[in-house]
N, C-alpha and C positions, 0 to 999 in steps of 0.2 A: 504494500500500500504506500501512496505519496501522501505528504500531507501538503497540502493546497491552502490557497487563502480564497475565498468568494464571496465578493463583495465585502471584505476586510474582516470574515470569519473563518478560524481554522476550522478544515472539513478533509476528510480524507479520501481519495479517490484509488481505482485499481492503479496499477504501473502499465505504461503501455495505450493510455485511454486518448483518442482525440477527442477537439473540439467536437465533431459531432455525435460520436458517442457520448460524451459527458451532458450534453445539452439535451440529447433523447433520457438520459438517466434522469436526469433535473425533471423530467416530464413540461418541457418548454416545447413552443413549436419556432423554429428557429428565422420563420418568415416574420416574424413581428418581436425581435431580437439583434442588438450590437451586443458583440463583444468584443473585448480586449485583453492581453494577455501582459504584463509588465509592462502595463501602457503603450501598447503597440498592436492598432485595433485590426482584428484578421475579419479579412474579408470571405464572405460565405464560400466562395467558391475554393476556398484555403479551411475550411472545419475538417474536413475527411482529412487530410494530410499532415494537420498540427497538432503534435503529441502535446500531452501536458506534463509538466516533470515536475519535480520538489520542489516544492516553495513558490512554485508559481501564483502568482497575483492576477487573478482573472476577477473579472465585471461584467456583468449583465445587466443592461439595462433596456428596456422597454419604453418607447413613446408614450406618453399620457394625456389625453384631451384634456382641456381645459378653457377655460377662459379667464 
C-alpha cells in the first residue's frame, strides 16, 4: 500500500494504481472532474497512464453552480 495525501488527507491506496483507476475506486465519474497531482494538473487523456506513488498530493475538485 502507498500512502497518499487527497485533498490534504492521509489515505492509502494499492501500489501500482492510476489516475483512472483511483478515480473509479473514489466512485467519481471522471467527466465532471480536474485533477492534479503535486500541483501538476493531468489531463484526462493522461489518467490511464499516471501511476500514483508515495506521498503523492492529489486534488479533486469538481465545478459548483452558483450564483
Amino acid at each position: 500500500m502507498n500512502k497518499i495525501y487527497l485533498n490534504g488527507k492521509e489515505t492509502e491506496v494499492k501500489k501500482d494504481l492510476s489516475v483512472k483507476e483511483f478515480i473509479s475506486s473514489q466512485g467519481l465519474d471522471n467527466k465532471m472532474i480536474a485533477v492534479a497531482i503535486n500541483m501538476k494538473i493531468i489531463h484526462k487523456n493522461e489518467y490511464n497512464k499516471t501511476v500514483i506513488y508515495e506521498g503523492d498530493k492529489i486534488e479533486i475538485v469538481r465545478p459548483v453552480g452558483g450564483g
